[in-house]
C-alpha positions, 0 to 999 in steps of 0.5 A: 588495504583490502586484505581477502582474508578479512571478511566482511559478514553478509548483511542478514536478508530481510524478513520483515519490516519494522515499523518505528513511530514517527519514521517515515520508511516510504519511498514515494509520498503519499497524499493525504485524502478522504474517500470511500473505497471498497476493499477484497480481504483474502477471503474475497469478501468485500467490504467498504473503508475509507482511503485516507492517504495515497500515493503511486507507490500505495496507500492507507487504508482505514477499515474495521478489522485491520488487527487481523491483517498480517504483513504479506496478505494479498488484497484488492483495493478498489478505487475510483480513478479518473478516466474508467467512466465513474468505475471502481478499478480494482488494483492488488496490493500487498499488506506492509504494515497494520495499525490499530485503525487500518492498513498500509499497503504497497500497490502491486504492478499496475498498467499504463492506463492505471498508473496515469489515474491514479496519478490524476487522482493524486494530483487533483486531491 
């Protein structure tokens, strides 16, 4: 039985996340797409790339310098979703993971109206 003086050690908090090749570590699916956006680096300066996968819960995003992105950086994607009149709506996001080609970058908290284009956008990718 349960003896109290048995101790179970305590899980190690999470630092970091390990990435493995061909492991899918996504809670949300993702949508494969083609389109142009414009991306905010930490500096602020913005830049253009192309979003090549989408999902509620983030996206990939291709861009010339992703080697030197690091895991945590705050970023702003732009994004052209549906029912802001053709504008680019910008949303916050976190860098999860890098790639030799771009980044993965899970969405910050998003408002109502956000959310929806954003799901009317992966709906009619």
């Amino acid at each position: 039985m349960n003896d109290p003086r048995e101790r179970k050690p305590s899980p190690t908090p999470v630092t970091h996340m390990h990435v493995r090749p061909g492991i899918e570590n996504r809670r949300v699916s993702r949508h494969e797409v083609r389109f142009a956006v414009s991306f905010e680096g930490p500096t602020g300066e913005r830049s253009f790339a192309t979003c090549r996968n989408i999902g509620l819960g983030g996206a990939f995003i291709e861009l010339v310098g992703a080697e030197s992105y690091t895991l945590g950086t705050t970023v702003v994607v732009h994004l052209p979703l549906p029912g802001f009149g053709g504008a680019q709506v910008p949303l916050g996001a976190t860098v999860r993971w890098t790639a030799k080609d771009g980044i993965g970058v899970q969405f910050a908290s998003m408002g109502v109206r956000e959310t929806r284009g954003l799901m009317e956008l992966i709906h009619g990718a």
